[in-house]
C-alpha positions as CSV (number, residue, x, y, z in Angstrom):
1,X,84.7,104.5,95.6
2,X,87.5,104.7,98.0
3,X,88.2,108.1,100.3
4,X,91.4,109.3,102.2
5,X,91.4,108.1,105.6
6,X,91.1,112.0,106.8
7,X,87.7,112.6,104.6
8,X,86.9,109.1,106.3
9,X,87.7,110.6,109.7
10,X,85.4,114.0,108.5
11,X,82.5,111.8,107.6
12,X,82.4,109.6,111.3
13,X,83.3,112.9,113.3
14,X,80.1,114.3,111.2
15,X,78.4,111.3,112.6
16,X,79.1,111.4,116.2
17,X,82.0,109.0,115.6
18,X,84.8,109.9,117.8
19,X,88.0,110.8,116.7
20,X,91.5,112.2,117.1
21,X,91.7,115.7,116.0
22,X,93.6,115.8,113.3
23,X,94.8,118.6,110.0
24,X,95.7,117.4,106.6
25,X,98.6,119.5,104.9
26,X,100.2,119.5,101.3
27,X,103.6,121.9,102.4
28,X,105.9,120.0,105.5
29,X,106.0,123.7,106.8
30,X,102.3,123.7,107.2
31,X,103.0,120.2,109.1
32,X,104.8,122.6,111.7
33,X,102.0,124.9,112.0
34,X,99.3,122.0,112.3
35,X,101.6,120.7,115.3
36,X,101.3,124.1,117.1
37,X,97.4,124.3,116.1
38,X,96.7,120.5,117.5
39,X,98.6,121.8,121.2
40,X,101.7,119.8,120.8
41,X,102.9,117.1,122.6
42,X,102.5,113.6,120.6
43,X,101.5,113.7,116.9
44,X,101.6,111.4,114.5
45,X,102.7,112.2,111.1
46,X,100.5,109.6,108.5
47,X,100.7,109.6,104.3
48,X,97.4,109.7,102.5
49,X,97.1,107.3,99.8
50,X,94.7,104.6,99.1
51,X,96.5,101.9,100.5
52,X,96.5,99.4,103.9
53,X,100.3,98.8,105.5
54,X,101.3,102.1,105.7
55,X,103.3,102.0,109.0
56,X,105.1,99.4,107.1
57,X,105.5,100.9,104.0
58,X,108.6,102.4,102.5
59,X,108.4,106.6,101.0
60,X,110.6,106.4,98.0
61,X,112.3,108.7,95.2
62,X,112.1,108.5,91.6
63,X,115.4,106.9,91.6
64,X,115.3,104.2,94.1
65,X,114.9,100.5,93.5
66,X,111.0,100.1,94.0
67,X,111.3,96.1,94.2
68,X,113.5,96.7,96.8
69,X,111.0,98.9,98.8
70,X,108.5,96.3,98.7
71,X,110.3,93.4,100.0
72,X,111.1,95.8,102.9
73,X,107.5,96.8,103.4
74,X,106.7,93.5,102.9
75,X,109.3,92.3,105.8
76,X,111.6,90.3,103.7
77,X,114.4,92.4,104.3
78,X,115.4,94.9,106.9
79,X,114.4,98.8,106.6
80,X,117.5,101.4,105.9
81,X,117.5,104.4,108.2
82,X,117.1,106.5,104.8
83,X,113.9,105.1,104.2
84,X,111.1,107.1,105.6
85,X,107.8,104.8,106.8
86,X,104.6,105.8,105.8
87,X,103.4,107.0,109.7
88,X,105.5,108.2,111.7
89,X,105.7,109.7,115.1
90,X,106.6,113.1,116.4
91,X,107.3,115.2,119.5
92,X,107.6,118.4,118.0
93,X,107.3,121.2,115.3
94,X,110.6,120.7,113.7
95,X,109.9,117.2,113.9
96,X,106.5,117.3,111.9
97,X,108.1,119.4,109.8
98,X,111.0,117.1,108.5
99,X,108.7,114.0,108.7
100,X,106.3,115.8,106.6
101,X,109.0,116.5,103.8
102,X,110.4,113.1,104.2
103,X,107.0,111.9,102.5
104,X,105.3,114.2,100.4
105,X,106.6,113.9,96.6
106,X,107.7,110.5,97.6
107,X,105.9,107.4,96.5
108,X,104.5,104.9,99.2
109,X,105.2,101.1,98.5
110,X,103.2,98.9,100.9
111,X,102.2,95.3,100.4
112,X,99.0,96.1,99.0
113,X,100.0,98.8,96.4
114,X,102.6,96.7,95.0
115,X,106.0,98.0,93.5
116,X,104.6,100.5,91.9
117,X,103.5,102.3,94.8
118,X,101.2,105.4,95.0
119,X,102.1,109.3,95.2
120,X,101.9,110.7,98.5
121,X,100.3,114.6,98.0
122,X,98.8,115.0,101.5
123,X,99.8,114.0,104.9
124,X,98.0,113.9,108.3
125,X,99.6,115.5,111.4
126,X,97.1,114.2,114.0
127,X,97.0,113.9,117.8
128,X,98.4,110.9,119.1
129,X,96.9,109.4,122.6
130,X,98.3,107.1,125.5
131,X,96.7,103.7,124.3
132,X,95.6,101.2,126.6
133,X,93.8,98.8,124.3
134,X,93.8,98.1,120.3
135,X,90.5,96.7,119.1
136,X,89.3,95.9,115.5
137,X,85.7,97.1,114.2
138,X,84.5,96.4,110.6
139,X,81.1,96.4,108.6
140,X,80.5,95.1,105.4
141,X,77.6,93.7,102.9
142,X,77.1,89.6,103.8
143,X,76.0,87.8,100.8
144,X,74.7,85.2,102.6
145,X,72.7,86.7,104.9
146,X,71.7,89.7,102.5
147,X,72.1,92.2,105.2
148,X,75.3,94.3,106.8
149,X,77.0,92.5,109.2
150,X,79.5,94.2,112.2
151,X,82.4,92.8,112.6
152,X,84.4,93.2,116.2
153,X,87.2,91.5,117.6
154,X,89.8,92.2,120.4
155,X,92.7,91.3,117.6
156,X,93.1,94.9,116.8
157,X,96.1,96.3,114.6
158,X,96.3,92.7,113.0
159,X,95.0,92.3,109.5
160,X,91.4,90.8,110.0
161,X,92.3,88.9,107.3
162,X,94.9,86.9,109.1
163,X,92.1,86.7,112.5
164,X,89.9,85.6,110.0
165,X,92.6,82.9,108.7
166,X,94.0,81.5,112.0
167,X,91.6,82.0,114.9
168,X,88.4,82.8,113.5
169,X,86.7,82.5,116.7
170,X,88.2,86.2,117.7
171,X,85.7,87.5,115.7
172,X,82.1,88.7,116.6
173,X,79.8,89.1,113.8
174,X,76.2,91.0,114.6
175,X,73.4,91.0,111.6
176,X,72.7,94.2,110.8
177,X,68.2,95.1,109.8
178,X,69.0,98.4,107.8
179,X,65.4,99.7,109.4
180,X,66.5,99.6,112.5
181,X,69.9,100.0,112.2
182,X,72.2,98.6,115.6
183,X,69.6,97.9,118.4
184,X,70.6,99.0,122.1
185,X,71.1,95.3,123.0
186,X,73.6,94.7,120.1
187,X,75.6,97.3,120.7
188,X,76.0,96.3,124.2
189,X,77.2,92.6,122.6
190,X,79.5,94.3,120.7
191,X,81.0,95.9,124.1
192,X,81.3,93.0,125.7
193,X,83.0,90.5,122.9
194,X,85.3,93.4,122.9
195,X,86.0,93.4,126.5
196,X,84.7,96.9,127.3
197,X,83.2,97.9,130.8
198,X,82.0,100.9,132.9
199,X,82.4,104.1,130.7
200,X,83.8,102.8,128.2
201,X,81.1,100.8,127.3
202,X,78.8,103.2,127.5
203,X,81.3,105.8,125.1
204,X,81.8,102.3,123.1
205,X,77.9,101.8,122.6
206,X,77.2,105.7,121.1
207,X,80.3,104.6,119.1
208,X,78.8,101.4,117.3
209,X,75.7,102.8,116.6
210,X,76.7,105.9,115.1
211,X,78.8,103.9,113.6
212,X,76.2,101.8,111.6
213,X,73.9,104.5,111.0
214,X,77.0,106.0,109.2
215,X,77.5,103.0,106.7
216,X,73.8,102.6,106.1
217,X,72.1,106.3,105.4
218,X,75.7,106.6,103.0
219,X,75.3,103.6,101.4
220,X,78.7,102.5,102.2
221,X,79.9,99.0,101.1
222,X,83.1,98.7,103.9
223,X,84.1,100.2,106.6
224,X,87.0,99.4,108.8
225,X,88.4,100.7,112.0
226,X,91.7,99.3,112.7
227,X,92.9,100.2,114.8
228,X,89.5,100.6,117.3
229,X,91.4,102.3,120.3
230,X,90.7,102.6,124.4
231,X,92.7,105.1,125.4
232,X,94.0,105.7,129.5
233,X,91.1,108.0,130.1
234,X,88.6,105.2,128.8
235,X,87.9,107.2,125.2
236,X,87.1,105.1,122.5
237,X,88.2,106.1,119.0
238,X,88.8,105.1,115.8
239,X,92.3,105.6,115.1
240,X,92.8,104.7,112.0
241,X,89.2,104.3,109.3
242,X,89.0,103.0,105.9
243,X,85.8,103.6,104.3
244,X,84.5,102.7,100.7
245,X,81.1,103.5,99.0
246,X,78.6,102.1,96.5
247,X,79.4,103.7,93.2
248,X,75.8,103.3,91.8
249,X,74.7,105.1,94.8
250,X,77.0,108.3,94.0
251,X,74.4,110.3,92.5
252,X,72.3,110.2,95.9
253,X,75.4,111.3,98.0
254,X,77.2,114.4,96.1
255,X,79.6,115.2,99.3
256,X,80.9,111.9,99.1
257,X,81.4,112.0,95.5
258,X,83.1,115.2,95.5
259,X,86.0,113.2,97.9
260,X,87.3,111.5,94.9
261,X,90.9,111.3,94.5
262,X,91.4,110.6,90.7
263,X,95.4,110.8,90.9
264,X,94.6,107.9,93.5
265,X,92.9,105.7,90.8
266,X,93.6,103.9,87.9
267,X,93.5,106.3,84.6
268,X,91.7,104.1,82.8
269,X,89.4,103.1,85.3
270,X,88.5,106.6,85.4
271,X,87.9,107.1,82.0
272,X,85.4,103.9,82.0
273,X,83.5,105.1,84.5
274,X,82.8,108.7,82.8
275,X,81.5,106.7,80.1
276,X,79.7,104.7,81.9
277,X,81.5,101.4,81.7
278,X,82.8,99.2,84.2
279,X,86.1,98.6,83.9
280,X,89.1,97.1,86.1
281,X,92.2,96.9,85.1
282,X,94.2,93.2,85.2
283,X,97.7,92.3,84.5
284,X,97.6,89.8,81.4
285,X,97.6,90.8,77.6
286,X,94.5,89.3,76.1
287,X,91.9,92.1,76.4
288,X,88.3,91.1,77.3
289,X,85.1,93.6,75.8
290,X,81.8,91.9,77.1
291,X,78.0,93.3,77.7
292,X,77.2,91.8,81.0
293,X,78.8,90.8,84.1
294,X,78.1,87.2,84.7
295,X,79.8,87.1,81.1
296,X,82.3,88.9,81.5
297,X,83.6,86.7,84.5
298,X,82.9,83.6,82.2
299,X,85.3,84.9,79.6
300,X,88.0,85.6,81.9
301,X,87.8,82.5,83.6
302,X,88.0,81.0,79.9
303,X,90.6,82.9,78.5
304,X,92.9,81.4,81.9
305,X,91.3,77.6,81.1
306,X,92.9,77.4,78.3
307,X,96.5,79.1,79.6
308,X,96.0,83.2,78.9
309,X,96.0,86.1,80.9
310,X,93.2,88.6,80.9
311,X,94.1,91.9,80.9
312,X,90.7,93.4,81.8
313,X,87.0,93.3,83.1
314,X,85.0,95.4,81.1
315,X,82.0,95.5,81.0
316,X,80.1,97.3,78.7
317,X,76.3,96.8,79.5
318,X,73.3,95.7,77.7
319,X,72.3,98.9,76.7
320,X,76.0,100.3,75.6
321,X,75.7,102.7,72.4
322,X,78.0,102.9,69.4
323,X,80.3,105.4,71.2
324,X,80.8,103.2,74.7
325,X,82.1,100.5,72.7
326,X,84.3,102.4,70.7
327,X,85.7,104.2,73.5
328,X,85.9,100.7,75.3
329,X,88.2,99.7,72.2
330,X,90.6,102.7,72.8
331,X,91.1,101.9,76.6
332,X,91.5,98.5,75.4
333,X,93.7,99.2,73.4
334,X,95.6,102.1,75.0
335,X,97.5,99.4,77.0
336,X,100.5,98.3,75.4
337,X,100.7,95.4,77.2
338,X,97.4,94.1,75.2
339,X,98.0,92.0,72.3
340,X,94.7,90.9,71.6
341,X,90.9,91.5,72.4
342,X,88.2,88.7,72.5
343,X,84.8,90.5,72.6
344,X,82.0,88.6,73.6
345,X,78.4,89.0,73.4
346,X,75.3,87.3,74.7
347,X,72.9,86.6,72.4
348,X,68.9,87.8,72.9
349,X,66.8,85.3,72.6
């Protein structure tokens, strides 16, 4: 489950993670309003949709060429001044307020939604800060090590995935023991691979730990702070926060849950999951209907073996009743790009 980077922001602040002050608004007049509120000065004007790259993407109409917007977000062609990006700054009330209405109603095409874009229905007007240093922080679920790992580097505002790519040496990675949490000493290793000293390594340490106490006792499966910033006055704060969380552990966290965004999620991924199936959607047009996981990645890898396209993971359990399956058939089948469904099932022995 994915959250908007300003319930993200909500849920670190709640920790003792700093952050910028910010307010979320669905009118641009209330973007002037939230300017005055914040003290002026600065601001920074952000869409909220479920997407990285959005002070590259491109806020679109109905009527404009979407392809076209993504090959500009993507940086294949050059930006026309009509085209708002997705964060923008501002230096006053009239300012938020146009910036604001240049997004809102608009679609957002970034490199990672594709042309199709998402709807933007909230922006952020937050406080914007005089920033010395941009720092990346990340925590995710290692496989191989079965434990959370932190992830630091000084390559901040850079796509880990490119630090990971071309100098993977950047990045610090610190094992995580979920009964401990960070330990004093590791959060001080985590300041220094990321260059901090004097106060703000102190301000940084409070920061990390918090930080992992946040992603454990929520049972989050990634977070991301990029970027992670030092600020003129030594503040560290996490300008910008992406956080996901373990569906299967919703039921234990009903705060969380009641953050989700349906218009931000595939429609039939939401119908799946009331159902209780587990469902993602795929762009080919031979349909897959499997009970178990393993098998259901077997059959997709089969079906592109022999030359198709699967149009689906779904999953439908071991335990799936009359009624899942059927109603696995009509999302199935709701797709008119489907031609076909292969249904698979492991035999009991």
């Amino acid at each position: 489950m994915k959250v908007h980077e300003y319930q993200a922001k909500e849920l670190l602040k709640s920790a003792g993670v700093a952050v910028p002050e910010g307010v979320v608004v669905t009118r641009a007049a209330d973007a002037a309003k939230a300017y005055d509120t914040l003290g002026g000065g600065l601001m920074v004007i952000k869409a909220q949709v479920h997407a990285g790259g959005r002070g590259k993407g491109v806020a679109i109409g109905p009527d404009e060429d979407r392809n076209q917007a993504l090959e500009i977000a993507s940086g294949r062609s050059p930006r026309p001044e009509s085209m708002a990006k997705g964060v923008q700054l501002v230096k006053s009330g009239q300012d938020a307020e146009r910036a604001a209405g240049s997004l809102l109603g608009k679609t957002l095409v970034t490199y990672q939604t594709g042309a199709q874009g998402q709807l933007i229905s909230k922006v952020l007007v937050t406080v914007g800060h005089d920033i010395v240093r941009e720092l990346y922080l990340g925590m995710a679920v290692d496989r191989a090590l079965q434990c959370p790992v932190v992830m630091a580097t000084t390559e901040g505002g850079v796509e880990i995935e490119t630090v990971a790519q071309q100098t993977p040496e950047k990045i610090h990675r610190e094992p995580i023991d979920v009964g401990i949490g960070l330990a004093d000493f590791q959060a001080r290793k985590i300041a220094k691979a990321l260059g901090l000293t004097g106060d703000s390594a102190r301000k940084g340490a409070t920061f990390f730990k918090n930080f992992v106490r946040l992603f454990i006792e929520k049972d989050a499966s990634l977070a991301e702070i990029n970027p992670l910033i030092v600020t003129a006055g030594g503040d560290v704060l996490a300008l910008d926060c992406k956080l996901n969380f373990d569906d299967n552990a919703a039921f234990r966290h009903p705060e969380i849950a009641a953050m989700l965004d349906e218009a931000e999620e595939d429609p039939a991924e939401v119908r799946a999951s009331r159902s209780g199936l587990s469902y993602v959607s795929l762009d080919g047009d031979i349909a897959c209907l499997v009970n178990g996981a393993g098998l259901a990645m077997s059959t997709m890898d089969l079906i592109k073996y022999h030359g198709g396209e699967p149009a689906n993971f779904l999953d439908v359990g071991g335990g799936a009743n009359k009624d899942q399956v059927l109603e696995g058939f009509r999302i199935l089948l709701s797709e008119s790009r489907v031609k076909a469904v292969l249904v698979t099932s492991s035999a009991a022995s």
